[in-house]
Jmol script that loads the backbone (N, CA, C; Angstrom):
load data "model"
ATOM      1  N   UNK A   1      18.868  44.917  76.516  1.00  0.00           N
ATOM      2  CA  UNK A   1      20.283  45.234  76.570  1.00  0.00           C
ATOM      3  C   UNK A   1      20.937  44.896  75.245  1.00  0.00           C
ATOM      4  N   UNK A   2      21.854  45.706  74.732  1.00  0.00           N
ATOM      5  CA  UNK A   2      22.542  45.372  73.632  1.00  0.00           C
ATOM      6  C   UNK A   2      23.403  44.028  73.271  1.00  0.00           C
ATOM      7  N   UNK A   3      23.181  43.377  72.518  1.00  0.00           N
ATOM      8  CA  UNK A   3      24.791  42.476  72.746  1.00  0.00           C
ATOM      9  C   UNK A   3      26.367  42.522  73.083  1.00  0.00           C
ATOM     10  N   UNK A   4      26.215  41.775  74.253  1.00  0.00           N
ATOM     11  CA  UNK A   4      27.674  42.120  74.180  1.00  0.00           C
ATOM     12  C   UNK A   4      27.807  42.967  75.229  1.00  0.00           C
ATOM     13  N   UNK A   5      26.769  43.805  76.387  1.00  0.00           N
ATOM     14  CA  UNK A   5      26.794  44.871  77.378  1.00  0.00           C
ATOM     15  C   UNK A   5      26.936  44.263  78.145  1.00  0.00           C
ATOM     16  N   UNK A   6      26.496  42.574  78.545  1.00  0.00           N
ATOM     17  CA  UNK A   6      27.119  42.161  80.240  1.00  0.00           C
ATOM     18  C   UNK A   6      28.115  41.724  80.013  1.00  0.00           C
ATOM     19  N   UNK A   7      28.585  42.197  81.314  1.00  0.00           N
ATOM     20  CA  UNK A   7      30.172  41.450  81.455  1.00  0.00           C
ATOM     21  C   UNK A   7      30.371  40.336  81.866  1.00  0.00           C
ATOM     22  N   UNK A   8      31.294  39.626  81.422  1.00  0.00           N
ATOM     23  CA  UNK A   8      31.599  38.375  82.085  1.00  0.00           C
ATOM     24  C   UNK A   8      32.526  38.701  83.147  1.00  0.00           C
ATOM     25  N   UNK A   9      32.318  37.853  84.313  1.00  0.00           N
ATOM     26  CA  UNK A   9      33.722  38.260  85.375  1.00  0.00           C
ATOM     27  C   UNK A   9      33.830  36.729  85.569  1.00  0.00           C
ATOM     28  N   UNK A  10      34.235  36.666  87.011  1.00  0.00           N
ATOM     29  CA  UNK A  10      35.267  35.621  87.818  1.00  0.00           C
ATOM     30  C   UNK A  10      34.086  34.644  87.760  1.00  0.00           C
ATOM     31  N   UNK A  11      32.453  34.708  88.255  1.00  0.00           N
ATOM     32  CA  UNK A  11      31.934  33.771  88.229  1.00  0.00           C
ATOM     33  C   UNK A  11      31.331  33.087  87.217  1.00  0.00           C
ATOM     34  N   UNK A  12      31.442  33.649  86.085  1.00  0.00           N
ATOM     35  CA  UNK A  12      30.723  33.249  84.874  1.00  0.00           C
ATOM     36  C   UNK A  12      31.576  31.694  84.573  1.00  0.00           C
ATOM     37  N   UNK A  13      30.840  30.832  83.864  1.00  0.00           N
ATOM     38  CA  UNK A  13      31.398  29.986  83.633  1.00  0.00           C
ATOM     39  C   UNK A  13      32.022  29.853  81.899  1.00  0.00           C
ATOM     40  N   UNK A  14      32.568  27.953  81.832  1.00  0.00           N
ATOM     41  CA  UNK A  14      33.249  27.928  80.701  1.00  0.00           C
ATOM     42  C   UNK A  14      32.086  28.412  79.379  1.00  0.00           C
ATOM     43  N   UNK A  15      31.224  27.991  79.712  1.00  0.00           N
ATOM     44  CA  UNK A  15      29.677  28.121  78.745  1.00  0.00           C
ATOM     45  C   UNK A  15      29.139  29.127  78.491  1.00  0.00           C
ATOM     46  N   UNK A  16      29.517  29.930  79.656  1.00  0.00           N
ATOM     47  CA  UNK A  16      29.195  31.538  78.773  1.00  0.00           C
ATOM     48  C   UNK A  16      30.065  31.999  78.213  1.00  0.00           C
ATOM     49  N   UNK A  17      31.938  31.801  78.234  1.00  0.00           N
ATOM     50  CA  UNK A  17      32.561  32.505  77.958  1.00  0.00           C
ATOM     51  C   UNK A  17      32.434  31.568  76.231  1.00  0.00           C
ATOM     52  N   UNK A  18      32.565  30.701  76.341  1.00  0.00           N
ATOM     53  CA  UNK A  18      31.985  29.609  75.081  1.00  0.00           C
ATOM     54  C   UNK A  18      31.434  30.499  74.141  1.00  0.00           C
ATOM     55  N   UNK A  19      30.571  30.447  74.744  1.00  0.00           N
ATOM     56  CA  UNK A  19      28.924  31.592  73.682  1.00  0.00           C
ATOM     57  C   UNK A  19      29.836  32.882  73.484  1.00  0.00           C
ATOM     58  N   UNK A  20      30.127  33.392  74.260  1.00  0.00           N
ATOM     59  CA  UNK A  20      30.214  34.740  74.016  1.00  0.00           C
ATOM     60  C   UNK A  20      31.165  34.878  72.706  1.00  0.00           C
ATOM     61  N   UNK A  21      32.543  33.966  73.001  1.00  0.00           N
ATOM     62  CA  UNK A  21      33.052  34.056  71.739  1.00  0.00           C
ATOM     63  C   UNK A  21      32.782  33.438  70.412  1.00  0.00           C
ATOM     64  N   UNK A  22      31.834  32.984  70.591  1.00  0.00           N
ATOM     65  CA  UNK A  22      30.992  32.423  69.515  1.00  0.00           C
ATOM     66  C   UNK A  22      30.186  33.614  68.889  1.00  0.00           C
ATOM     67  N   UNK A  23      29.649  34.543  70.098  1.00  0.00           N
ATOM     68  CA  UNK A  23      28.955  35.814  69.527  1.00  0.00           C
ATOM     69  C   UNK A  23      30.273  37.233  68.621  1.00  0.00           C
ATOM     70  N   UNK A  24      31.361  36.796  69.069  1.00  0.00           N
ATOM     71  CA  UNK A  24      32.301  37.348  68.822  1.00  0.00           C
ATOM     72  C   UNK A  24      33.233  36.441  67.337  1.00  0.00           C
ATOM     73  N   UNK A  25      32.715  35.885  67.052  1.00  0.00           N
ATOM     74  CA  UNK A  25      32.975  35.079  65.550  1.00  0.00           C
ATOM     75  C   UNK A  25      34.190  34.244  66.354  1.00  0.00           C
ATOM     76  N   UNK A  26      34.464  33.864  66.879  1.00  0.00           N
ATOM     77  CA  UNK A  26      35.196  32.978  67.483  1.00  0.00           C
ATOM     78  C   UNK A  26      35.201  31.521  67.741  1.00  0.00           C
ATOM     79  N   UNK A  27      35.382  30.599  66.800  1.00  0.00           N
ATOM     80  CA  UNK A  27      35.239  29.348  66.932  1.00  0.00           C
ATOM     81  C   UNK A  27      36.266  28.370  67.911  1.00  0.00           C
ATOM     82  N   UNK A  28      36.663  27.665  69.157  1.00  0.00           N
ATOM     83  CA  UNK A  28      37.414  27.355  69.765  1.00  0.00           C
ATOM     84  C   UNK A  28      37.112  26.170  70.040  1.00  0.00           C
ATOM     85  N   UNK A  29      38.803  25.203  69.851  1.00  0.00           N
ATOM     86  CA  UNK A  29      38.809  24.266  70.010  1.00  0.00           C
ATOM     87  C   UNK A  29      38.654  23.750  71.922  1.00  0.00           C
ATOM     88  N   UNK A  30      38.040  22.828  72.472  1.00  0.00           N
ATOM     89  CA  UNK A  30      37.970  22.151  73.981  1.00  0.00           C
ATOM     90  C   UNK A  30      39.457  22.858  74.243  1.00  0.00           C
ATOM     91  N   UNK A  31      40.775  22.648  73.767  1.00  0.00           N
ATOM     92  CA  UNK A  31      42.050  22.926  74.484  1.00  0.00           C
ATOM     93  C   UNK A  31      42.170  24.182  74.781  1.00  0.00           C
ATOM     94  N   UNK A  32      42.352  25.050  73.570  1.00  0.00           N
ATOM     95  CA  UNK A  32      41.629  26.539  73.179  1.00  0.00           C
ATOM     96  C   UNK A  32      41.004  27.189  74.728  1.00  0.00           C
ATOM     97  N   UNK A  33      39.821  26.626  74.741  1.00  0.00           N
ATOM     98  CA  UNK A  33      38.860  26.945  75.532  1.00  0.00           C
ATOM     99  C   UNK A  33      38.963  27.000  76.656  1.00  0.00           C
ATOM    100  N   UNK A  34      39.672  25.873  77.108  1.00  0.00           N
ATOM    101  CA  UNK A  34      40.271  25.634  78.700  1.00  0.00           C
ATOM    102  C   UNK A  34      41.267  26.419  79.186  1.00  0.00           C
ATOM    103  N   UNK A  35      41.912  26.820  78.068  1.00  0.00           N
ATOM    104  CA  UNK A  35      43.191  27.979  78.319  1.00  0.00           C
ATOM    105  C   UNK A  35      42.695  29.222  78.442  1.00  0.00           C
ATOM    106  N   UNK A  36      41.716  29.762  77.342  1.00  0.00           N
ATOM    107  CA  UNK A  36      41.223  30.572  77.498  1.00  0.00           C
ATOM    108  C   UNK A  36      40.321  31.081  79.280  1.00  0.00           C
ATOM    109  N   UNK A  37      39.860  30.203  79.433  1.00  0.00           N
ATOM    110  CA  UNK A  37      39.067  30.132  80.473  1.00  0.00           C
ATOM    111  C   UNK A  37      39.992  30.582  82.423  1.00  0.00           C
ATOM    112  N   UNK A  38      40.892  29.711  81.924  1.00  0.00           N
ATOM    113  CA  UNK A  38      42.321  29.893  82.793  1.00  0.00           C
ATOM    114  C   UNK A  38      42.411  31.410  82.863  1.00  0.00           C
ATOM    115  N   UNK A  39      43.035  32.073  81.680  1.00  0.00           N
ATOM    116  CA  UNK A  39      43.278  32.918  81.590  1.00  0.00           C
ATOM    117  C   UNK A  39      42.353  33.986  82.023  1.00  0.00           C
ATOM    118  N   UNK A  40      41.285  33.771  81.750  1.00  0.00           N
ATOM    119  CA  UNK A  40      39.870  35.208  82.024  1.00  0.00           C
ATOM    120  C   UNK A  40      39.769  35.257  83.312  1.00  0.00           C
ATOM    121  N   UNK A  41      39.904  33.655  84.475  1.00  0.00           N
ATOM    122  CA  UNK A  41      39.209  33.585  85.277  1.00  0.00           C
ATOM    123  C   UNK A  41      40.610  34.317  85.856  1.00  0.00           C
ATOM    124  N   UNK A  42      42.100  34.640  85.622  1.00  0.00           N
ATOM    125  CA  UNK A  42      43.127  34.749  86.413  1.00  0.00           C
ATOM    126  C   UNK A  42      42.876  36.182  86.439  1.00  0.00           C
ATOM    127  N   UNK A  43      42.782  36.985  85.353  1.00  0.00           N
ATOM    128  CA  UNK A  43      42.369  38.469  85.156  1.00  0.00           C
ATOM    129  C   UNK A  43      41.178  38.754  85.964  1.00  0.00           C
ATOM    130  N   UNK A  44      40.224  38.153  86.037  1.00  0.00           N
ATOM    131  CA  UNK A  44      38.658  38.512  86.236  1.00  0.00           C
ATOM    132  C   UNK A  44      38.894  38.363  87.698  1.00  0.00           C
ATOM    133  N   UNK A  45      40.094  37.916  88.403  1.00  0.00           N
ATOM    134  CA  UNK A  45      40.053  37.673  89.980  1.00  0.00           C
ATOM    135  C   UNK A  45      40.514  38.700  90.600  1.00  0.00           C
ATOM    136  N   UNK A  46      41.270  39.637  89.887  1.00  0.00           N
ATOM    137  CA  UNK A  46      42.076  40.728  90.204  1.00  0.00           C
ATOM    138  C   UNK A  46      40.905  41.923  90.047  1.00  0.00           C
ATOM    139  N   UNK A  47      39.927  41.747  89.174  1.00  0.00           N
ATOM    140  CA  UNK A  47      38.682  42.806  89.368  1.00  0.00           C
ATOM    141  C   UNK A  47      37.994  42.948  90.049  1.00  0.00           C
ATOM    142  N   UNK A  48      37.223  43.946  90.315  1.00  0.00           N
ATOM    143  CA  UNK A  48      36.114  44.115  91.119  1.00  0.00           C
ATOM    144  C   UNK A  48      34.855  43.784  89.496  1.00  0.00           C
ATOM    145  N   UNK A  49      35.644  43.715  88.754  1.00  0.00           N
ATOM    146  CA  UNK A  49      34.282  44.310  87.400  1.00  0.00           C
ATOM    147  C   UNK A  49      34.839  43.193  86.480  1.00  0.00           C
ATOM    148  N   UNK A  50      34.071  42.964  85.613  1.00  0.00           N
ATOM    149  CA  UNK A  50      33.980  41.701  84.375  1.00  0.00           C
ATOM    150  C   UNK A  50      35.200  42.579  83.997  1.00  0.00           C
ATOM    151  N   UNK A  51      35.055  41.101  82.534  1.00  0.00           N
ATOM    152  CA  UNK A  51      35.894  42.349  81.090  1.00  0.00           C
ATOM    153  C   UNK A  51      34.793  42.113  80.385  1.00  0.00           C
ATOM    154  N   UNK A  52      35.229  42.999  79.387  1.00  0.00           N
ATOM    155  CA  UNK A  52      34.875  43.330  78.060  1.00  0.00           C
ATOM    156  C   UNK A  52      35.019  42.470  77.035  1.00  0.00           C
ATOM    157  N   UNK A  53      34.463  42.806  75.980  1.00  0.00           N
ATOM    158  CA  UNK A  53      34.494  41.952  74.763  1.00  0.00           C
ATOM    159  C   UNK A  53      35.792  42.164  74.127  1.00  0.00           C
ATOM    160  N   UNK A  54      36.044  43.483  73.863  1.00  0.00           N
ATOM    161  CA  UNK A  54      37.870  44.032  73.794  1.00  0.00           C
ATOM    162  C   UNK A  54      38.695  43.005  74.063  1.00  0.00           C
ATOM    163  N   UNK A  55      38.631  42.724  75.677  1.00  0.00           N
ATOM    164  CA  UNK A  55      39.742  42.390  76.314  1.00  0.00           C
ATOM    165  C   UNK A  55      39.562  40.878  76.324  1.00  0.00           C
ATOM    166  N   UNK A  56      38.346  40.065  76.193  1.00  0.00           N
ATOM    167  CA  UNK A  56      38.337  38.702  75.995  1.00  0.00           C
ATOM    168  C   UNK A  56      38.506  38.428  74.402  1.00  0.00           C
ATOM    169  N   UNK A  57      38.687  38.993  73.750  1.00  0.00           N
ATOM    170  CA  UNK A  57      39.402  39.006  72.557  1.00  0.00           C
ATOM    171  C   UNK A  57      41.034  39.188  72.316  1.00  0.00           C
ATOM    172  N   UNK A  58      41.406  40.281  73.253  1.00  0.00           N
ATOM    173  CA  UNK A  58      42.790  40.252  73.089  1.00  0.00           C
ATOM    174  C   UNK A  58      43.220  39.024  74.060  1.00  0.00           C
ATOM    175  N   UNK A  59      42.918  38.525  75.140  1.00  0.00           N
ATOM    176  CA  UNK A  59      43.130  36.939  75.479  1.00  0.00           C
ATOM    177  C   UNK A  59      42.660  35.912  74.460  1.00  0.00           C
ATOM    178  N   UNK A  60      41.634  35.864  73.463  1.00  0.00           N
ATOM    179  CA  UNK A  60      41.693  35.139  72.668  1.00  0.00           C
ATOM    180  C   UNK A  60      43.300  35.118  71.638  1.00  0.00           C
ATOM    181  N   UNK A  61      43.614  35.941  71.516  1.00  0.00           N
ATOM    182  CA  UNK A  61      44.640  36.280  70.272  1.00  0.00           C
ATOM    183  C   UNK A  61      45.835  36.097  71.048  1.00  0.00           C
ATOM    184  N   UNK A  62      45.953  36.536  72.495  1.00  0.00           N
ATOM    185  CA  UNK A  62      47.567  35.973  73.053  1.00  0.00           C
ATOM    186  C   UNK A  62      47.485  34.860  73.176  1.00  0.00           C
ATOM    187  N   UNK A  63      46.128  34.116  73.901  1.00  0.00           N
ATOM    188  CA  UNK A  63      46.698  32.737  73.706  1.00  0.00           C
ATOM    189  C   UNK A  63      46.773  31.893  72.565  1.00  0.00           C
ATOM    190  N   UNK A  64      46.221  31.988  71.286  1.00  0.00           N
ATOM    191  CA  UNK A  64      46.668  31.485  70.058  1.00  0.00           C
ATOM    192  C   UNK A  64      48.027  31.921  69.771  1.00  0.00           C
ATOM    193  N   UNK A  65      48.475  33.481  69.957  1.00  0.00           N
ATOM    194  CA  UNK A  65      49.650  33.251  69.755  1.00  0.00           C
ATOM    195  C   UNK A  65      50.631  32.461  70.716  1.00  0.00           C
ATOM    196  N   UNK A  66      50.467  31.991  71.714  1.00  0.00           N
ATOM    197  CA  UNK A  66      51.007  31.607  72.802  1.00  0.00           C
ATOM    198  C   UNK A  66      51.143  29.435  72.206  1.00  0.00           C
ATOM    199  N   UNK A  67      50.397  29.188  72.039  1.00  0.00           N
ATOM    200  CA  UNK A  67      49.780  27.899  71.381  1.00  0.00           C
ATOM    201  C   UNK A  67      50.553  27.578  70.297  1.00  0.00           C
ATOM    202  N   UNK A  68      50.390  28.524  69.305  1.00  0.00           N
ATOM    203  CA  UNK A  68      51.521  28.898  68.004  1.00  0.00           C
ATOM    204  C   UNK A  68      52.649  28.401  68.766  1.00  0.00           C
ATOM    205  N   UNK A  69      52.934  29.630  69.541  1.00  0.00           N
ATOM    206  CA  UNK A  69      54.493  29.317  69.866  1.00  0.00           C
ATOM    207  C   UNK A  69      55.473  28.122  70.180  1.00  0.00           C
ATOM    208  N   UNK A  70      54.047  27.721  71.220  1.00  0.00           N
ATOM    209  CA  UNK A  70      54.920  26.295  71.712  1.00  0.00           C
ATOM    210  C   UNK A  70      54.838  25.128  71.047  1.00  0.00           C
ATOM    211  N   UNK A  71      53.991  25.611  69.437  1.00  0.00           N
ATOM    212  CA  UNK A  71      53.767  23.959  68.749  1.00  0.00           C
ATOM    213  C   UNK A  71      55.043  24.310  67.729  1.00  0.00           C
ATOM    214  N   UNK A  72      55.671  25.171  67.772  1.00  0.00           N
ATOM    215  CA  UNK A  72      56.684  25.955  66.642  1.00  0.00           C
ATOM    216  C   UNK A  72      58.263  25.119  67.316  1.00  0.00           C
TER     217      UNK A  72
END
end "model"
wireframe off; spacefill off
backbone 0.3
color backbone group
């Protein structure tokens, strides 16, 4: 399988989503991570189907901007 073709959904844990954005050049801090994780698992509950690398990227980038915001 290519990199990057399984999806992560609701049951995957913090450790794959970890890796994955690690496979996605994504370095994240423990706080980072926990938010992130929040966030995938709140989306990923409303699916029948994972996400994508796309879309766990654009949750990477709202919640930094989100993080930004509230340290501003």
């Amino acid at each position: 399988m290519p990199e990057g073709s399984l999806v992560l959904g609701k049951h995957s844990g913090r450790h794959a989503l970890q890796q994955r954005c690690h496979t996605l050049g994504y370095q994240l801090e423990k706080e980072e991570l926990l938010d992130l994780y929040h966030r995938f698992t709140a989306v990923a509950d409303h699916r029948k189907k994972g996400l994508m690398d796309e879309e766990i990227v654009a949750l990477i980038k709202d919640g930094r901007k989100t993080m930004q915001a509230a340290a501003d």
